[in-house]
Structure formats: structure tokens, C-alpha cells
C-alpha positions as CSV (number, residue, x, y, z in Angstrom):
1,X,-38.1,-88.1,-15.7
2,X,-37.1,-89.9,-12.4
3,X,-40.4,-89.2,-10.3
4,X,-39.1,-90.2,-6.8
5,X,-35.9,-89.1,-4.6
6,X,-35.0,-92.5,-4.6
7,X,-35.0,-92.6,-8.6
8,X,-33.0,-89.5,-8.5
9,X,-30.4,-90.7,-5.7
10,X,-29.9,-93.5,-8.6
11,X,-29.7,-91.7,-11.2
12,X,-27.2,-89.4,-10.0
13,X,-24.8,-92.2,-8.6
14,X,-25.1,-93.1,-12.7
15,X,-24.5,-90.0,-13.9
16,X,-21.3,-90.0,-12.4
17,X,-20.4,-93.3,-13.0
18,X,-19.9,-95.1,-9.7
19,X,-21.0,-98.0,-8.1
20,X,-22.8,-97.6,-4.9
21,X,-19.5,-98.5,-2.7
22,X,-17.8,-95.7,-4.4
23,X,-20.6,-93.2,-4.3
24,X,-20.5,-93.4,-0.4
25,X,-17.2,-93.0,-0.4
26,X,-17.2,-89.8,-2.4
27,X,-20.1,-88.3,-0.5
28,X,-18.4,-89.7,3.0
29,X,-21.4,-91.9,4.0
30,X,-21.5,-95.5,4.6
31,X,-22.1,-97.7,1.6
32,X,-24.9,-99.2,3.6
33,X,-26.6,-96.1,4.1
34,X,-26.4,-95.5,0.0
35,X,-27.3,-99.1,-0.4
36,X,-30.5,-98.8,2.1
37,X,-31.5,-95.7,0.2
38,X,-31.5,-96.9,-3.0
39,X,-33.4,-100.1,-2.2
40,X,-36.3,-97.7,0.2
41,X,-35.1,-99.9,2.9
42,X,-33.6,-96.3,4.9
43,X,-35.2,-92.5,4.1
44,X,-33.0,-90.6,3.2
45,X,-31.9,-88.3,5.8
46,X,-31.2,-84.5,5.3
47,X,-27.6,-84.9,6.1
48,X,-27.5,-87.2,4.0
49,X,-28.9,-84.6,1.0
50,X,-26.6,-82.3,2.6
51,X,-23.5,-84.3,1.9
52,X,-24.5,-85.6,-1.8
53,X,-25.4,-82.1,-3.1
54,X,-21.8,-80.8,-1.1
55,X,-20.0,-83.7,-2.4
56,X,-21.5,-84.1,-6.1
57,X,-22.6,-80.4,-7.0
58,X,-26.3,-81.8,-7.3
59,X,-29.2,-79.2,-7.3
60,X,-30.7,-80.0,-3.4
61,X,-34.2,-78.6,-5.4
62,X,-34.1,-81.5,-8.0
63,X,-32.5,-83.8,-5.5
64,X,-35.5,-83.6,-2.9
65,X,-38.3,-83.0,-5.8
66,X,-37.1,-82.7,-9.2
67,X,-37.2,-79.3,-10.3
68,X,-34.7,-77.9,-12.3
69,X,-31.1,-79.7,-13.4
70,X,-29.5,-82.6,-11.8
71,X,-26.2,-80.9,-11.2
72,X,-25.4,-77.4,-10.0
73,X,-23.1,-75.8,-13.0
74,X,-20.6,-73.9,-10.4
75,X,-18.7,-72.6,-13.2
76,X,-21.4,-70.9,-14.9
77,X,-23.0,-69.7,-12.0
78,X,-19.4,-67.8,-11.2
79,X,-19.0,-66.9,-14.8
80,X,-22.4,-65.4,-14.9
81,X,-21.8,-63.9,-11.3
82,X,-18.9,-62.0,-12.6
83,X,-20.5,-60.7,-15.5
84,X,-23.0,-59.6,-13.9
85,X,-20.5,-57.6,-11.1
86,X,-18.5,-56.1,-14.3
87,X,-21.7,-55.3,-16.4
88,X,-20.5,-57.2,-19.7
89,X,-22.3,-57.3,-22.4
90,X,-23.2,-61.1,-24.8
91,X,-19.7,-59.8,-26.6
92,X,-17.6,-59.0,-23.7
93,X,-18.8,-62.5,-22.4
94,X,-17.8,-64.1,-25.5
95,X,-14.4,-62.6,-25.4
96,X,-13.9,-63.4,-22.0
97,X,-15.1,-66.9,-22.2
98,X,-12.4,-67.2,-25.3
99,X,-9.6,-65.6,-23.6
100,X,-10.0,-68.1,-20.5
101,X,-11.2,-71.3,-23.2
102,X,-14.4,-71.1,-21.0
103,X,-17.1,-73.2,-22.7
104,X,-20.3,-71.0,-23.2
105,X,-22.2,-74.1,-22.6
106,X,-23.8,-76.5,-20.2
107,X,-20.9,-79.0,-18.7
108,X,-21.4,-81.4,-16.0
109,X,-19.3,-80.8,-12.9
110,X,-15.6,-81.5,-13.0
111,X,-15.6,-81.9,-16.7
112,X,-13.6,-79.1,-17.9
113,X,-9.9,-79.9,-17.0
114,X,-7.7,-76.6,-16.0
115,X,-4.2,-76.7,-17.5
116,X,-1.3,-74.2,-17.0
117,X,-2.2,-71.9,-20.0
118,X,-5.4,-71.8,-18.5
119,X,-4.7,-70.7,-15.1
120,X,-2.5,-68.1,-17.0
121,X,-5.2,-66.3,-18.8
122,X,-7.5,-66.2,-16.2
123,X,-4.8,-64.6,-14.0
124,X,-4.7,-62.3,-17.1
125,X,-8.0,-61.2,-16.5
126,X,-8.0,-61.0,-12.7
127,X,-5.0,-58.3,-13.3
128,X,-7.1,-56.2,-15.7
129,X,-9.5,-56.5,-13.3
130,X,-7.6,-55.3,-10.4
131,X,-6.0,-52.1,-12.4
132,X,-9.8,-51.2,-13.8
133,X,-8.7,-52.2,-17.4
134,X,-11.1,-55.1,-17.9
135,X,-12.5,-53.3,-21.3
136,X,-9.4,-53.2,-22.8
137,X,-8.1,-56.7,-22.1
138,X,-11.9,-57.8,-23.7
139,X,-11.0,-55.7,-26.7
140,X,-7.7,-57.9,-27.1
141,X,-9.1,-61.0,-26.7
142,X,-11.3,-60.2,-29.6
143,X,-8.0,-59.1,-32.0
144,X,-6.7,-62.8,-31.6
């Protein structure tokens, strides 16, 4: 468990992968600032929170005192959002999340790549949506 925000400010620039030169760049900060950060030489400024959390999807709560996850999982929080607006049941979601090959699972941020046929079903759904058919398109996802 990383027990201090500079810990955590590490361990995220790891998660993703990058070296400190390239995590300022993606959060749009000086590498020095990233650099003094990580070393305890500079506090970390809000702004600076701001811009990581923006930037990287992290969760500001685990960012600034480690509750919670690491990354903010904007694709479930839209999938569940949805579900919620549409009242679907644990099946409905299932079919849904099969129509639109929307894993029913935790994925870190940028992980699941959208192709053509994708973007297709999901425009599928939106339609049924929009003519108030949403049941029936559910009901013929699960016929596949």
C-alpha cells in the first residue's frame, strides 16, 4: 500500500509506464516539477493534483490520501450511469455489455481499444434508445 502522496505520485507514473520526462509531458507540467515531487524536494501543489487526476483518470481521493482505486474507471462509471437512467436489470446489463463487447470488469483507463464494429453497435443502442425500444434491442442481443 503506498502510505504517502509522494509514493502514490510514483506509483502512478509506473502504472502507466512512463518515465518522469514523459509523465510531465502527458499531465502538461514541467518535468522538474514531477521530478521535485517525486524526490520531496517541491509539495505538490493542487494544480498540480488537478492536472494528474484530469490528465491520467486517477481517483484525486487515493491521489491525496489513498482511499479507494488508483484510477477512476470512466467507462464503468458511464456504463453504470446509464443503467441506472434506463433501469436495467444484471441481465439487461449483460446483454448490453455483449452487444457493445463492453468488458463487465475492472480495466485500467485507455485499455479497451474502440474499433469500427464497435462504434456501430453502440450507435445501435443509442437508436433504440432514442425511439424508446431499448427492451427490445436487449432482447436481441441475447438471441445472438
Amino acid at each position: 500500500m503506498e502510505t504517502t502522496i509522494i509514493s502514490r505520485l510514483k506509483a502512478i507514473r509506473k502504472a502507466l509506464g512512463l518515465t518522469q520526462k514523459d509523465f510531465a509531458a502527458r499531465v502538461g507540467i514541467a518535468y522538474a516539477v514531477i521530478r521535485d515531487n517525486e524526490q520531496g524536494v517541491r509539495s505538490i501543489t493542487d494544480r498540480t493534483i488537478r492536472l494528474i487526476c484530469d490528465q491520467c483518470g486517477v481517483n484525486e481521493k487515493w491521489l491525496r490520501g489513498g482511499g479507494g482505486r488508483m484510477f477512476v474507471d470512466a467507462q464503468r462509471d458511464a456504463f453504470d450511469q446509464f443503467a441506472a437512467a434506463f433501469n436495467l436489470d444484471d441481465e439487461q446489463k449483460t446483454r448490453i455489455a455483449e452487444i457493445i463487447r463492453f468488458p463487465l470488469k475492472d480495466t485500467a483507463i485507455g485499455a479497451a481499444a474502440h474499433d469500427e464494429e464497435t462504434r456501430l453497435r453502440a450507435a445501435r443502442i443509442v437508436d433504440a434508445i432514442d425511439r424508446g425500444s431499448i427492451g427490445r434491442v436487449v432482447n436481441v442481443g441475447a438471441a445472438r
